[in-house]
C-alpha positions as CSV (number, residue, x, y, z in Angstrom):
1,X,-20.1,5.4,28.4
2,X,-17.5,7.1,30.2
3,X,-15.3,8.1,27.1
4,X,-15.5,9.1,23.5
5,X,-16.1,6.3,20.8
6,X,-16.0,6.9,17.2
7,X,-19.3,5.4,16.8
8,X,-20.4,8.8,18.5
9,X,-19.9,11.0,14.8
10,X,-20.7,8.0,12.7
11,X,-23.8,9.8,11.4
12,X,-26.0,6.3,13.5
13,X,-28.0,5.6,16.0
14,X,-24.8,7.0,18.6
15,X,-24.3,10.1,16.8
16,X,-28.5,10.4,17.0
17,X,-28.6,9.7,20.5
18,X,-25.7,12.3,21.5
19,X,-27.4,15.0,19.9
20,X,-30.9,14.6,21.0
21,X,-29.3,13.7,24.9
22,X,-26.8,16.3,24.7
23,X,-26.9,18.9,21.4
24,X,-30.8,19.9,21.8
25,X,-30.9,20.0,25.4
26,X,-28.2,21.8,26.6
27,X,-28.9,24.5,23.5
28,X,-33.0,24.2,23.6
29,X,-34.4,26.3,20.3
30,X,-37.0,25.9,17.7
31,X,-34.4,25.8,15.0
32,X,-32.3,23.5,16.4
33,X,-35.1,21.1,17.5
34,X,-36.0,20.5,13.4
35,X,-32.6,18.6,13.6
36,X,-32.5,19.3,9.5
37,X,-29.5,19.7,7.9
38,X,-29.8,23.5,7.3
39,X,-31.2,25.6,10.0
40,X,-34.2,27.9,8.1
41,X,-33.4,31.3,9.6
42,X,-35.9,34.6,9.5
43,X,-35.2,36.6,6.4
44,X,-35.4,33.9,4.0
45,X,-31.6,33.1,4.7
46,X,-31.0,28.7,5.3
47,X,-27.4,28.6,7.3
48,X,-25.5,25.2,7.5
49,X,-22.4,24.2,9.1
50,X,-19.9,20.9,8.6
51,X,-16.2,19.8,9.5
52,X,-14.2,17.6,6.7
53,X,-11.4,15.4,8.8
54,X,-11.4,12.8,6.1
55,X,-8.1,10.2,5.9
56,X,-6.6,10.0,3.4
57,X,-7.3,14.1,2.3
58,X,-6.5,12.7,-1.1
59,X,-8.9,9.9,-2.9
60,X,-10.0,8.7,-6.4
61,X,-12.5,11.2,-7.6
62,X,-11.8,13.8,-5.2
63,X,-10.3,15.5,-2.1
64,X,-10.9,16.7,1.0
65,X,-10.7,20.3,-0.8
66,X,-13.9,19.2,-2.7
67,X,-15.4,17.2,-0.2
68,X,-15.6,20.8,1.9
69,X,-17.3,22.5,-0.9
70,X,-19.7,19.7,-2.2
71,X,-20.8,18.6,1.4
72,X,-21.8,22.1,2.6
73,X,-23.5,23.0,-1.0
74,X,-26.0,20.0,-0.7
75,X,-27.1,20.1,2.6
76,X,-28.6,23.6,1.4
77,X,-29.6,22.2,-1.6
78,X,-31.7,19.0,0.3
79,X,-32.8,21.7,2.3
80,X,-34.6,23.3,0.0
81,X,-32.2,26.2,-0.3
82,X,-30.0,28.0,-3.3
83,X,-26.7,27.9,-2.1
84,X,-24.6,31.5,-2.0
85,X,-21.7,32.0,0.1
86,X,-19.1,29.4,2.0
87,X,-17.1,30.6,4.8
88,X,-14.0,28.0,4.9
89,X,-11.8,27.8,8.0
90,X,-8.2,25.7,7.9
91,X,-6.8,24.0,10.4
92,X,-3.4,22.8,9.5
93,X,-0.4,20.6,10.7
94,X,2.6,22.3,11.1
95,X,4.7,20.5,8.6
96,X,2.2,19.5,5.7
97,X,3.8,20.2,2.2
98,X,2.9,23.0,0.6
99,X,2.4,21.5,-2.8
100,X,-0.8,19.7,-1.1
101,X,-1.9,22.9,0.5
102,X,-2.3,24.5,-2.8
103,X,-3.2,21.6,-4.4
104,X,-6.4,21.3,-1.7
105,X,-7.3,25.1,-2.3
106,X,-7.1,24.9,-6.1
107,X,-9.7,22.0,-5.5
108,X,-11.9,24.2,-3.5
109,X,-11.7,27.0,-5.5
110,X,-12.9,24.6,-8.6
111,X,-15.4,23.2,-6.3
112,X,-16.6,26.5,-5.7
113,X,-16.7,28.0,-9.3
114,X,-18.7,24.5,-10.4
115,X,-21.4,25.1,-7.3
116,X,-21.3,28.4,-8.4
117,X,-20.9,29.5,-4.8
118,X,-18.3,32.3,-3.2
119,X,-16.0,31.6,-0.3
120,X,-16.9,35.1,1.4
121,X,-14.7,34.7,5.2
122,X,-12.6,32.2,6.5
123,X,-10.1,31.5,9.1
124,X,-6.7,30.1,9.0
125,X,-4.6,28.2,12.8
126,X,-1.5,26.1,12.3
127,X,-1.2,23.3,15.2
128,X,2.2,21.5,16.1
129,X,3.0,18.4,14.6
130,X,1.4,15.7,15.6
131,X,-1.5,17.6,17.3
132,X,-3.3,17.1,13.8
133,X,-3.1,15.1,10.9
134,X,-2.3,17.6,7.8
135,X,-5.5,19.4,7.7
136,X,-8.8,19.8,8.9
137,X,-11.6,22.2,7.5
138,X,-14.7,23.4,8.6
139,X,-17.0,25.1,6.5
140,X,-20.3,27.0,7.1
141,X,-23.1,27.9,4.0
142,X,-25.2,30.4,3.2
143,X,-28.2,30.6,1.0
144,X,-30.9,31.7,-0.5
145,X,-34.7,29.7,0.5
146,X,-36.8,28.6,-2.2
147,X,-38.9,25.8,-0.5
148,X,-39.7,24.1,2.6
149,X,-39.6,20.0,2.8
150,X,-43.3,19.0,3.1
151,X,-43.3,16.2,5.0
152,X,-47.1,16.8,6.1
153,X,-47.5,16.7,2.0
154,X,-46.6,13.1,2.0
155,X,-48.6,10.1,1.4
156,X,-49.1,6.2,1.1
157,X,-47.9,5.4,-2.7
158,X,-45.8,8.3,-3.2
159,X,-42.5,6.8,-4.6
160,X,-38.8,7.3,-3.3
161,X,-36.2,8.3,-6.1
162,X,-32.8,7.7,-5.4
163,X,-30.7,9.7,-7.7
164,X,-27.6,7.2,-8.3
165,X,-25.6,4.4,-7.3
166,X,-24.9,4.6,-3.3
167,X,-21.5,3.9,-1.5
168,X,-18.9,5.0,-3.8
169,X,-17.6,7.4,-1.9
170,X,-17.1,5.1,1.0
171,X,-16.0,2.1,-1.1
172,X,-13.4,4.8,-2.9
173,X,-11.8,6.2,0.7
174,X,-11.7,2.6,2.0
175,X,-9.6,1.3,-0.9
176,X,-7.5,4.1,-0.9
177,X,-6.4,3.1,2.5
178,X,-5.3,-0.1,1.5
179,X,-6.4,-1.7,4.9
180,X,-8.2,-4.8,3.0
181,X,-5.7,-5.5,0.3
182,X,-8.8,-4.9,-2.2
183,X,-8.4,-3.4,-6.1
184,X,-11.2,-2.1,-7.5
185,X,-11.6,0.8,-10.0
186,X,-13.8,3.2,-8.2
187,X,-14.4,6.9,-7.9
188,X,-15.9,8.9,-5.1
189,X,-19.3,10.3,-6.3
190,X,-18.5,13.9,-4.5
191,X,-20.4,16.3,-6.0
192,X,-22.6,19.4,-5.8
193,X,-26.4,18.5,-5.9
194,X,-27.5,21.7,-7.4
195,X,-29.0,20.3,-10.0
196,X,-31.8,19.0,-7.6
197,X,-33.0,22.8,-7.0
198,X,-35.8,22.8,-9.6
199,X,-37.4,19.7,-8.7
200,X,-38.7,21.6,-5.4
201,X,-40.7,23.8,-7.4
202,X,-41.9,21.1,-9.7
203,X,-43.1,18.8,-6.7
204,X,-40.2,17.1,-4.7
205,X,-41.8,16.8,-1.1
206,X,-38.5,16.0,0.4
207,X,-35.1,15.3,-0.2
208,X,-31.8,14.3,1.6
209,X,-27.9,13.8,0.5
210,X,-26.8,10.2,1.9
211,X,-23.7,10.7,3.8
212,X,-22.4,9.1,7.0
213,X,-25.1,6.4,7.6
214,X,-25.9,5.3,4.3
215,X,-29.3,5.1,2.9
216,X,-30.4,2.7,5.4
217,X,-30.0,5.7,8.1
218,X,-31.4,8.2,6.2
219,X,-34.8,6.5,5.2
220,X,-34.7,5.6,9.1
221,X,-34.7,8.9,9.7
222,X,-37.7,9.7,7.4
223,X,-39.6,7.0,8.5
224,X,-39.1,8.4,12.1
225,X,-41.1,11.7,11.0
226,X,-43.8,9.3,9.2
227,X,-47.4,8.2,9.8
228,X,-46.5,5.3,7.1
229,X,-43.8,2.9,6.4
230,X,-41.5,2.8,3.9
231,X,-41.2,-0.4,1.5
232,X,-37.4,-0.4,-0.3
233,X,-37.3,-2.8,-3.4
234,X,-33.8,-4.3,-3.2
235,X,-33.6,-4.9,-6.5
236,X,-34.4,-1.6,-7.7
237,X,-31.2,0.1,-6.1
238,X,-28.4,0.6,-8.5
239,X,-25.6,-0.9,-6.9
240,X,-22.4,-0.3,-8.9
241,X,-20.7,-3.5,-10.0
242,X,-17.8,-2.2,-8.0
243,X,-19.6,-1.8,-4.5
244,X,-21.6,-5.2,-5.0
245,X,-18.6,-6.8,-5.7
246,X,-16.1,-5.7,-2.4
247,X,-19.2,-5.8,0.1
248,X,-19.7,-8.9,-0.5
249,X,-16.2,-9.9,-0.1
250,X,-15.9,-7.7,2.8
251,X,-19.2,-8.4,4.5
252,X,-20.3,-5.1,4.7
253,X,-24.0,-3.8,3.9
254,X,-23.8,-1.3,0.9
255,X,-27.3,-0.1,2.2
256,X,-25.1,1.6,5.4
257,X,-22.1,3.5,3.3
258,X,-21.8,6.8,2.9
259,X,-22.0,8.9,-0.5
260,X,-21.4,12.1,-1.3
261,X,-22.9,13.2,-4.6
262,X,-26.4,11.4,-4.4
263,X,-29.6,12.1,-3.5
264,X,-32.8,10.6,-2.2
265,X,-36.0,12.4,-2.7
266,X,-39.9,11.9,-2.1
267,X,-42.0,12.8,-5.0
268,X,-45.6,13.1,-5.5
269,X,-47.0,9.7,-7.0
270,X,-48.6,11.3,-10.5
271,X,-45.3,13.6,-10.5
272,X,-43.2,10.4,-10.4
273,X,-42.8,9.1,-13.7
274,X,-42.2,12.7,-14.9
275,X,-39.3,13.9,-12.5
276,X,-37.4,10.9,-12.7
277,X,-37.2,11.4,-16.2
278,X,-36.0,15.2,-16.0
279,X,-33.3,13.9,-12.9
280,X,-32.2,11.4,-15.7
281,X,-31.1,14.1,-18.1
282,X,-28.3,15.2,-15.9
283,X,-25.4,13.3,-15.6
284,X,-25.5,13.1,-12.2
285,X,-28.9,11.5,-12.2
286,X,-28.7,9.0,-15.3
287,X,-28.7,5.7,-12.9
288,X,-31.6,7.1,-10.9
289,X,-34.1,5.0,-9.7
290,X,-37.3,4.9,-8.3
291,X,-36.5,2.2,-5.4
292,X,-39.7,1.8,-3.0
293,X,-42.7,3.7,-2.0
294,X,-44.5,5.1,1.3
295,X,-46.7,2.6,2.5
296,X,-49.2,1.8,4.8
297,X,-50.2,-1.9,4.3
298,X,-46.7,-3.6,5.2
299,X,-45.0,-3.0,8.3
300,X,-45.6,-0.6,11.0
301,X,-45.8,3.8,10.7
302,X,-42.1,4.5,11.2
303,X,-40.2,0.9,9.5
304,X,-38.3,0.9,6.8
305,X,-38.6,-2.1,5.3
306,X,-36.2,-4.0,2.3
307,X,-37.8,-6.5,0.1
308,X,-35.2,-8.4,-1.0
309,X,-34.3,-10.1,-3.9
310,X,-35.0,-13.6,-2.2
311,X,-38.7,-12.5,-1.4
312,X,-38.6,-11.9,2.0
313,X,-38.6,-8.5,4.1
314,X,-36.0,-7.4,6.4
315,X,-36.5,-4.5,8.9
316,X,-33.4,-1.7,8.1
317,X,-32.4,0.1,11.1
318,X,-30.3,2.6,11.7
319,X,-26.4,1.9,11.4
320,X,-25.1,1.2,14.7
321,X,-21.4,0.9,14.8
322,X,-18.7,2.5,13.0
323,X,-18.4,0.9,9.5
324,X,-15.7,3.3,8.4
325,X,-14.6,6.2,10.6
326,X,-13.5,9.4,8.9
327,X,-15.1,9.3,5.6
328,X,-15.6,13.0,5.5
């Protein structure tokens, strides 16, 4: 590959590749080499970093104002970490309206106040027109450790909660583009996961946010860490009529788009039935589901396998290609 692709920040295989190739050898550390998605620093403090370059910066359910906020907050949260503080950095177009500037940092500052965070330093450059495309933010998070995923912890039966329905968020960005002359009445699921913190003290082994990837990718990525398979029960994932509906129209697997307000977590086996009642008391956790289970009888340590609703298995890999570039 002599150039850049957009496959390369697609959260995939590509993206994976580049950052094990590239990322952890050229900056070779301990911390970096747990590839999590917040570094667990001495002191007790987890740090996390992201950029937001989303198109369009407005969508149904959100912006890219709370996209910033939400996206930093629950990678600390999956982490095993109480979020605290949020630097936020700006890069702006010369030339974007300044109604939508305000409009974005009322959003954040909402954002913020709901995560119950503090935007504690920041930085603000202006490009010329056409050098950007109205705004792009980087954020970095601070906060507080209160567990470590247990991944040594986890064994053959324990099951795999997913906290909602996945791919809204892509489905919602997509359709406000307007690039497949698709209606559908959809909202992006962004929002902050901090009602997840407890469930580390009360058993939660691991936990992830599904963003660029999908949940295909991210179990991948479990499995990859794993002694055992994982075994996925299609018809246990709550698909939202919505997202069923255009990706079969479209041809796209809903199993590889991208969310930003859901969850999937590993739980201890007796724990199970417990926890996935307390996750459905929340509102962001009513359509939770417990979709599959470690395993160690089907497949081989490291699959991910789908049963599918037809009754045969099919072997989910990590996404590939670019479904749908700038998402975030």
């Amino acid at each position: 590959m002599d150039k850049v692709s957009l496959e390369l920040g697609s959260g995939g295989k590509m993206m994976r590749d580049f950052i094990d190739q590239h990322i952890v050898k050229t900056f070779k550390n301990n911390l970096l080499e747990e590839l999590s998605d917040s570094a667990h620093l001495p002191l007790g403090i987890s740090f996390t970093t992201d950029s937001y370059v989303v198109d369009p910066i407005f969508f149904p359910g959100g912006d890219i104002g709370t996209l910033c906020i939400n996206g930093t907050v629950n990678d600390l949260v999956v982490s095993g970490a109480h979020p605290q503080y949020i630097s936020l950095s700006l890069i702006i177009e010369e030339g974007m309206p300044w109604e939508e500037l305000k409009k974005i940092l009322n959003s954040i500052s909402r954002s913020a106040r709901t995560a119950r965070v503090q935007i504690a330093t920041g930085d603000t450059k202006v490009v010329r027109q056409g050098q950007g495309d109205k705004i792009f933010i980087n954020t970095a998070g601070v906060g507080k450790i209160i567990a470590r995923p247990s991944l040594k912890e986890i064994n053959p039966g324990d099951p795999i909660i997913l906290t909602g329905p996945p791919g809204e968020h892509s489905l919602a960005v997509m359709l406000k583009r307007e690039d497949f002359g698709l209606e559908a009445e959809v909202e992006s699921d962004c929002a902050p996961l901090n009602f997840l913190l407890p469930f580390w003290e009360k058993g939660a082994l691991w936990m992830r946010d599904i963003t660029r990837g999908g949940l295909a990718t991210v179990l991948s990525e479990l499995g990859e860490k794993l002694p055992y398979s994982i075994l996925i029960q299609e018809e246990h994932i709550p698909l939202s009529r919505a997202v069923r509906g255009a990706t079969e129209l479209l041809g796209i697997d809903p199993l590889y788009l991208a969310c930003e307000g859901r969850a999937v977590l590993v739980v201890p086996q007796k724990k199970a039935p417990r926890l996935l009642e307390e996750i459905r008391k929340n509102e962001l956790g009513k359509q939770a589901q417990v979709i599959g289970r470690v395993d160690e009888k089907k497949g081989k340590p490291g699959e991910v396998l789908l049963s599918t609703i037809s009754g045969g298995l099919r072997l989910l890999e990590p996404l590939t290609s670019e479904l749908l570039p700038r998402i975030c």
